[in-house]
C-alpha positions in Angstrom: -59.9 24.6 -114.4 -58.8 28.0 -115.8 -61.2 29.9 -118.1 -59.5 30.8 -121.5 -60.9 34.6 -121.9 -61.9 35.2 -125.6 -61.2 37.8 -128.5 -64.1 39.6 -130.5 -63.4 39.3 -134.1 -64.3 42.1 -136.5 -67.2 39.2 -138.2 -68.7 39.0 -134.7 -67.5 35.9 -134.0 -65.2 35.2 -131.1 -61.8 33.3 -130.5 -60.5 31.9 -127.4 -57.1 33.7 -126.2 -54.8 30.9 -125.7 -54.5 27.9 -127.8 -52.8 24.8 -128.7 -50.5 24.4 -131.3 -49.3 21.8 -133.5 -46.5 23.0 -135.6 -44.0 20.1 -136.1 -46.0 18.1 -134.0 -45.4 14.4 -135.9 -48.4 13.5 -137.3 -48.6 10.2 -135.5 -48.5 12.2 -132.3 -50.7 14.6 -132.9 -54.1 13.0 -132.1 -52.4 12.1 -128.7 -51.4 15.2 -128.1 -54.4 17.2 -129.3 -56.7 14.6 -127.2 -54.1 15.4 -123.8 -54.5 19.1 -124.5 -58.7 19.2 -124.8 -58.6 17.2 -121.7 -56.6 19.9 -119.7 -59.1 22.6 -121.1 -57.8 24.3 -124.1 -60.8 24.9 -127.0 -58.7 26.4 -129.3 -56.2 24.1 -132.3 -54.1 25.6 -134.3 -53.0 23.4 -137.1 -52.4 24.3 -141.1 -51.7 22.4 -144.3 -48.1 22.2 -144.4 -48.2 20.7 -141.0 -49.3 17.6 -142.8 -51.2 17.0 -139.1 -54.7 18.0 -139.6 -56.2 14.6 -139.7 -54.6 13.9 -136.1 -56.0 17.3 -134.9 -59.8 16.2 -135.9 -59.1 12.6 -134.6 -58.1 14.2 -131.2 -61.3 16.2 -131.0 -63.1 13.0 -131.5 -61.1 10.8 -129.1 -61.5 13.2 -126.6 -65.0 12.7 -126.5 -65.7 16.8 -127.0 -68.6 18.2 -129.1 -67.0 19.9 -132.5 -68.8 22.6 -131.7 -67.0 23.6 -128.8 -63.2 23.2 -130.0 -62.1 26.5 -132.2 -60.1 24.8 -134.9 -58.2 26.9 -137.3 -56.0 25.4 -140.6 -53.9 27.1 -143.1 -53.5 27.6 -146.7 -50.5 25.4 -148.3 -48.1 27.7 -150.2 -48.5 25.8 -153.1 -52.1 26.5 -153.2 -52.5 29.9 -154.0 -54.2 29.7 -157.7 -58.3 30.2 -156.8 -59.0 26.5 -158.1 -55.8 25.1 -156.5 -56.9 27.1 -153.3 -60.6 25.3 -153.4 -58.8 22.0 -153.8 -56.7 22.4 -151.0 -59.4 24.0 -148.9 -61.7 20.8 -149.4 -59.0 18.2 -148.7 -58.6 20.5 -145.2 -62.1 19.5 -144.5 -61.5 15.7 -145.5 -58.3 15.6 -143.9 -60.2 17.0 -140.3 -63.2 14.2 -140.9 -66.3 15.6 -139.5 -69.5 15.6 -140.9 -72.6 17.4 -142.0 -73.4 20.3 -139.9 -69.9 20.2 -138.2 -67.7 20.0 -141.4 -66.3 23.1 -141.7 -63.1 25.3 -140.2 -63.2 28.1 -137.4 -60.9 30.3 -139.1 -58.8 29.9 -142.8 -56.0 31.8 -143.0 -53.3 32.4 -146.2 -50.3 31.1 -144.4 -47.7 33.3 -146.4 -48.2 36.2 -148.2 -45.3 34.8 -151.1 -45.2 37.9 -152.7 -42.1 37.4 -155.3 -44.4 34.0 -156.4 -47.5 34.2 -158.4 -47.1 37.0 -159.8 -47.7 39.0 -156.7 -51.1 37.7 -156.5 -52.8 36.9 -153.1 -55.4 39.2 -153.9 -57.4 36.5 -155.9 -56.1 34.2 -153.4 -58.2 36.5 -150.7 -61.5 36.6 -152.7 -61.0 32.6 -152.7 -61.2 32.5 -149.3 -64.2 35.4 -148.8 -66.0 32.0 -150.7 -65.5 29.9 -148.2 -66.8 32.0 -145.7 -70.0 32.8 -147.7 -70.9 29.3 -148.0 -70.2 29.0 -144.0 -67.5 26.4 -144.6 -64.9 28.3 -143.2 -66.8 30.9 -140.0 -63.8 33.2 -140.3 -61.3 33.9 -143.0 -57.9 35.7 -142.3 -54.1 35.7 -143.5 -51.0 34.6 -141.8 -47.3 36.6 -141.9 -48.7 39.8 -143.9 -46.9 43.0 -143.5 -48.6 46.7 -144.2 -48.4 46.8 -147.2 -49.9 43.2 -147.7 -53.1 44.5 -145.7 -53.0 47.6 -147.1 -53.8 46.1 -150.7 -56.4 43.8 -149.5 -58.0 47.1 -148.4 -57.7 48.8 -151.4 -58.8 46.1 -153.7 -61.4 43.0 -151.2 -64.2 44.1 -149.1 -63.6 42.0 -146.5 -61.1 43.2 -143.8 -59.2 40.1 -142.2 -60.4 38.7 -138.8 -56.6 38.0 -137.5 -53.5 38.5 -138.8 -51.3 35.4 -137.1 -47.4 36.5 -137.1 -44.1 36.0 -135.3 -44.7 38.2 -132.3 -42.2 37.5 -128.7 -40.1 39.8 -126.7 -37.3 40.0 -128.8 -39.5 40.8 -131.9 -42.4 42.6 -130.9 -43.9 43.6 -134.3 -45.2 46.8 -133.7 -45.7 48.1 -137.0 -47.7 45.3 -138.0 -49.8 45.0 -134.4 -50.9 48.8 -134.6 -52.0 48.4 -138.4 -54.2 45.6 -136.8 -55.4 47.6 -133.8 -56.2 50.7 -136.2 -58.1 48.2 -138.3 -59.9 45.8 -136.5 -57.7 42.5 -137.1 -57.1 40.4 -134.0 -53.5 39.4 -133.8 -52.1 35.8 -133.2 -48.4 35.6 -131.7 -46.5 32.7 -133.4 -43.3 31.8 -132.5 -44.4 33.5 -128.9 -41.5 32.3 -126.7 -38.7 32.7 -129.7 -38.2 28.9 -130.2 -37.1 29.4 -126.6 -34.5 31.9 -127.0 -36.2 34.6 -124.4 -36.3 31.9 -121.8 -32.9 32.3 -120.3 -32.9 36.6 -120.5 -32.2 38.2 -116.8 -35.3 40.1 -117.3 -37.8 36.9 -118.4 -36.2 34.8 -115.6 -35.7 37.6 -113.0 -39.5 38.1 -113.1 -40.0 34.4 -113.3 -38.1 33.9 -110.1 -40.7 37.0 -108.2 -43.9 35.5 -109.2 -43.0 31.8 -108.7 -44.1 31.2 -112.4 -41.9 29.6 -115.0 -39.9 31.8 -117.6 -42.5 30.2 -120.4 -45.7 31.0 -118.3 -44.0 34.7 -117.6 -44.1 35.7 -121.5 -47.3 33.8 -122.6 -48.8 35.9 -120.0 -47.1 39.1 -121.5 -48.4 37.9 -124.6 -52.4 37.7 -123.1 -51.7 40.9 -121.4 -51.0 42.9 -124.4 -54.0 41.6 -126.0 -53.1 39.0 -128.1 -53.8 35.1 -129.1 -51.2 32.8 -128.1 -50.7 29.5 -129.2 -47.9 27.3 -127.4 -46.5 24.1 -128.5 -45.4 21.0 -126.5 -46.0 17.2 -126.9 -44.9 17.1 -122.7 -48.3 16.8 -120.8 -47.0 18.6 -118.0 -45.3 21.6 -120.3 -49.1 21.7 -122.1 -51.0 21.8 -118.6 -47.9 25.1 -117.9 -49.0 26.7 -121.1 -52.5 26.8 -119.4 -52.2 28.1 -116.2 -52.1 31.5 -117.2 -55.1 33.1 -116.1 -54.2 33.1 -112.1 -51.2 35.8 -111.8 -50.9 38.8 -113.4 -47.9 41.0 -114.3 -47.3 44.5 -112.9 -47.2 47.3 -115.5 -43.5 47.5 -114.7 -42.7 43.9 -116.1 -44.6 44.1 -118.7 -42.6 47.8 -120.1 -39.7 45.2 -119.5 -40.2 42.6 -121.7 -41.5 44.9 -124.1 -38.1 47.0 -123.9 -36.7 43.6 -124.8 -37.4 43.9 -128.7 -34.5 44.1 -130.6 -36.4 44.6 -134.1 -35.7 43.2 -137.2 -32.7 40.8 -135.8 -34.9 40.0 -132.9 -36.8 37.7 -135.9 -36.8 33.9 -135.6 -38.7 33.4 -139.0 -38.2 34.0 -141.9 -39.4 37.8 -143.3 -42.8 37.8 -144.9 -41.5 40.1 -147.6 -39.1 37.6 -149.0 -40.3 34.3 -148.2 -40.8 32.2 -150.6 -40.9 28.1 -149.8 -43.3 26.1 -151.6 -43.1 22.7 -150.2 -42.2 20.0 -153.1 
């Protein structure tokens, strides 16, 4: 079984590099699914509120029979939650909705899922000092945000103490982020690829699959191993066993400097994005 190398955060924790995740993953599936993925060796879940799927996620740890201790599980703020009280609401039914108990009832990492700044005012500052409570009362180990540009971070700088363990956004060859990456390198935030194969849009390009084709990998393994090469986290979604048990098999090749320049020099920028851009967003699910 491969060994998932993992990623010092800037609290001293650590997080495993590649992980599962469970975005539109029905939630009747997802205890299957989380339970078929532990068993092929990821430690790592990525899962959030609006995925209405956490409950599966913790069921999965349980059915397959794995301490709680040693699965990384990370959930996400609902964007209708970002009002401190609302927030601690939201943040305890997480915990509920995961089901573990006394010592083991709490989250890995907490992130703000959106940054929504046309809603509330502007406000995910307050939002922010919310979640620095939940860390200090060791219910969530790590706190971080989700989708925040520079100016986002900058402003938690300028008015939080606490700098954000990871920064989780749309990062993939044809959007690789750069701006927002360096901000995180310069400051010490660990950033988490979403999105990482472009919903599959990079699979067919002559570069992905020319590479593909001289490494006897798939196109999919080829740039979730550009992904772990630049020093990212990368968490890949499937319900197909045998496309999870792919997703894993990344830590015995290696890409030449060459190919990675190459699916770098694949970014196309701003219309390279899949998602929608952080600045503007501003769903808030009914």
């Amino acid at each position: 079984m491969s060994t998932t190398p993992t990623i010092a955060l800037n609290d001293g924790s650590t997080i495993p590099q590649l992980g599962f995740g469970v975005y539109q993953v029905p939630p009747q599936d997802t205890a299957a699914a989380v339970k078929t993925a532990l068993e092929i060796g990821y430690r790592h879940i990525d899962t959030a509120e609006m995925y209405q799927n956490e409950k599966g996620v913790g069921q999965g740890v349980r059915d397959a029979g794995i301490d709680r201790a040693e699965v990384y599980i990370t959930s996400k703020l609902n964007n209708g939650f970002h009002r401190p009280d609302d927030a601690r609401r939201a943040f305890d039914a997480t915990l509920a909705a995961l089901g573990f108990d006394g010592d083991d009832n709490y989250v890995d990492l907490f992130l703000i899922h959106w940054p929504l700044p046309t809603l509330y005012d502007g406000d995910f500052v307050s939002t922010w000092k919310t979640l620095e409570e939940f860390k200090s009362q060791g219910r969530a180990r790590s706190i971080g945000v989700s989708n925040f540009q520079v100016p986002h971070l900058q402003r938690l700088a300028a008015e939080t103490g606490t700098v954000p363990a990871v920064n989780q956004i749309e990062v993939h060859p044809y959007f690789t982020n750069e701006e927002v990456r360096a901000y995180g390198v310069e400051h010490g935030i660990a950033t988490e690829a979403w999105s990482p194969i472009a919903q599959g849009k990079v699979l067919g390009d002559p570069v992905v699959t020319r590479i593909a084709e001289a490494t006897g990998r798939t196109p999919a393994q080829v740039v979730l191993r550009w992904h772990i090469q630049r020093g990212d986290i990368v968490f890949p979604k499937s319900v197909t066993p045998q496309r999870i048990k792919e997703n894993f098999e990344l830590f015995d090749f290696e890409l030449g400097a060459d190919d990675v320049a190459a699916l770098s020099a694949l970014d196309k920028g701003e219309p390279g994005r899949t998602g929608p851009n952080p600045d503007t967003f501003d769903f808030v699910p009914s």
